[in-house]
C-alpha positions as CSV (number, residue, x, y, z in Angstrom):
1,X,-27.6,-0.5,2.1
2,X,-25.5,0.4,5.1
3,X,-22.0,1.6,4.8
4,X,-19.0,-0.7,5.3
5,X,-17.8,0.0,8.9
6,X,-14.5,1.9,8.4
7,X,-11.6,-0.9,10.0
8,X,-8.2,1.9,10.4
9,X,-7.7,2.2,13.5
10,X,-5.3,5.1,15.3
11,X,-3.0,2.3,15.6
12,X,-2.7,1.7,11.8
13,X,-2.8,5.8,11.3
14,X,-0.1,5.9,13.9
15,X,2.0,3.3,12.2
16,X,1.5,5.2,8.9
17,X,3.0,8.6,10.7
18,X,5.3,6.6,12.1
19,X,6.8,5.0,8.7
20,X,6.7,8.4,7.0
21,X,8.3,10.2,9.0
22,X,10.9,7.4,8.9
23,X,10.9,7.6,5.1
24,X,10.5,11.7,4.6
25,X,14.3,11.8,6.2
26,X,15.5,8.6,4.6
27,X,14.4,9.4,0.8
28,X,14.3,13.2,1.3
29,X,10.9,13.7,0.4
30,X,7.3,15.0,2.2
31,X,4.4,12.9,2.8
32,X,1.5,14.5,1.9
33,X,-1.9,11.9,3.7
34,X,-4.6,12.1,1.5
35,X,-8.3,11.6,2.5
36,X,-9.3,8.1,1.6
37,X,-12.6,8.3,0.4
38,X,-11.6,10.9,-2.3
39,X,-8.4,9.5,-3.4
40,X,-8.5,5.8,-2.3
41,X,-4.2,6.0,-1.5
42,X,-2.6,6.6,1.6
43,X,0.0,9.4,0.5
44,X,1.0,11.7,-1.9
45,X,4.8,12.2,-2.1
46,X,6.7,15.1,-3.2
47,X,10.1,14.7,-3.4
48,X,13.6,17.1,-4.6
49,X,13.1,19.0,-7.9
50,X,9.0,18.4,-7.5
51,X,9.1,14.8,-8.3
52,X,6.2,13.1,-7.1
53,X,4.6,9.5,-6.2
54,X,1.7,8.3,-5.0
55,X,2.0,5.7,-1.8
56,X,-0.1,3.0,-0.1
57,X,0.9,1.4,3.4
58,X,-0.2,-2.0,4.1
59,X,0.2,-3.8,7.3
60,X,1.1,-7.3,6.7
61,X,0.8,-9.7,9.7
62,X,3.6,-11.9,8.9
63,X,7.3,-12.4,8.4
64,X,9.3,-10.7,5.4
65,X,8.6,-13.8,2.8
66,X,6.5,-15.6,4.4
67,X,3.9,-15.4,1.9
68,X,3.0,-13.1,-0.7
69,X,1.5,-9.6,-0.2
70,X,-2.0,-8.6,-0.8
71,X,-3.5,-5.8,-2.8
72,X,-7.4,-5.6,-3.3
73,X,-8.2,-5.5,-7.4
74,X,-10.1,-1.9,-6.1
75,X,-7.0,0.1,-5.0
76,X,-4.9,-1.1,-8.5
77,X,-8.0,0.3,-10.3
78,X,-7.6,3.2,-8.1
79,X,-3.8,3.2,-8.5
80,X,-4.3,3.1,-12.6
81,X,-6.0,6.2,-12.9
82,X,-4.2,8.1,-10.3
83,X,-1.0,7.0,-12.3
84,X,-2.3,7.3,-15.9
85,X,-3.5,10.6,-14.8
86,X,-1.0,11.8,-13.3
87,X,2.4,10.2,-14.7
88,X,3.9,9.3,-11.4
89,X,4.9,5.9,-10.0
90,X,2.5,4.2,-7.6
91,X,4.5,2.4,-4.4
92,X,3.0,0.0,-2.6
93,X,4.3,-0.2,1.1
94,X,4.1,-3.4,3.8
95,X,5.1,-3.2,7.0
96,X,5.8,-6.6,8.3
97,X,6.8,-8.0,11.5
98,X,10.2,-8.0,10.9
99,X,10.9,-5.7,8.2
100,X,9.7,-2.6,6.1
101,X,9.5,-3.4,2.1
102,X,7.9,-1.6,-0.6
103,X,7.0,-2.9,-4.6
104,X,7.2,-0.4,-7.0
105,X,3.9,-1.4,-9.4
106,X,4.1,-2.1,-12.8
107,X,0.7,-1.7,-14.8
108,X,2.8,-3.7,-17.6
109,X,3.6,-6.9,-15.8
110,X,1.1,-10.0,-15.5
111,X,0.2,-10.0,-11.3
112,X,-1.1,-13.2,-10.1
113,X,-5.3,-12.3,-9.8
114,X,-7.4,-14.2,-7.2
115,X,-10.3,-14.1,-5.3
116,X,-9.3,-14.1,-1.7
117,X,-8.0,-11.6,0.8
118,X,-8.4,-11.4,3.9
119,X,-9.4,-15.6,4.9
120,X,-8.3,-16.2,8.2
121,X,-9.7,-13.4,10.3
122,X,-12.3,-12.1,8.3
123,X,-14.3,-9.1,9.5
124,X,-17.4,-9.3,6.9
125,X,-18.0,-10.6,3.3
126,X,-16.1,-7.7,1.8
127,X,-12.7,-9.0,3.2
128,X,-13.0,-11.6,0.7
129,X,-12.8,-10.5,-2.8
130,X,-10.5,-9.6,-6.1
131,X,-6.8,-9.2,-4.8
132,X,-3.8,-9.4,-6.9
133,X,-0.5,-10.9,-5.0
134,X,2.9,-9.4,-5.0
135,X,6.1,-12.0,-4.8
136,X,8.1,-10.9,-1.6
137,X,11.2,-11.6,-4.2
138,X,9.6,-8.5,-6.3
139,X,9.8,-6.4,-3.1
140,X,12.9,-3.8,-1.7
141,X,13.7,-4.0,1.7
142,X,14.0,-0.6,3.7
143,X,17.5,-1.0,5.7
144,X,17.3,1.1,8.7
145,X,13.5,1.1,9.8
């Protein structure tokens, strides 16, 4: 079985700097990136008094509200143990084309579960597959970005 091609580009990595060194001034914490493979989340963030989240950035091709977001079943999973592990939050970031939000998860709350994803410019069978959605309405806007 081959490997998955690997679809992040430097643009998307340079988006990601881009939006934490936004967010390391605006919230007053450091951005730690983490390798994927091994720990399936964008960032670890350590913020005043060692507080600590873990952070996923998302690049949504769309307007704020447009539709909902997207998160493959695979990174919650990830995101659960990572959190249930760990204690800290997990926050789920999209930048869109006209805003910067981010949705704090809630392992509590009932997400809407679909199989989907990734349907109108799909790259290979594994763009379709479990996803949850988030409600743009259950989203915070970043002011500033």
């Amino acid at each position: 079985m081959m490997a998955r091609p690997r679809y992040e580009t430097q643009k998307d990595l340079d988006s990601e700097q881009e939006i934490a060194t936004f967010l390391s001034q605006a919230w007053q914490c450091k951005f730690i990136k983490l390798e994927p493979f091994k720990w399936r989340v964008d960032f670890l963030l350590i913020g005043k008094s060692n507080t600590f989240a873990w952070l996923e950035i998302k690049t949504a091709n769309m307007r704020f509200g447009q539709w909902p977001h997207t998160i493959a079943f695979k990174k919650i999973e990830a995101a659960r143990a990572l959190v249930k592990t760990s204690g800290y939050k997990f926050i789920l970031m999209f930048r869109c084309k006209d805003a910067l939000v981010y949705h704090v998860w809630d392992f509590e709350k009932e997400y809407k579960f679909e199989f989907g994803g990734r349907t109108r410019n799909t790259r290979d069978s594994q763009d379709i597959e479990p996803v949850f959605r988030i409600d743009p309405k259950d989203c915070q806007k970043v002011e500033g970005f």
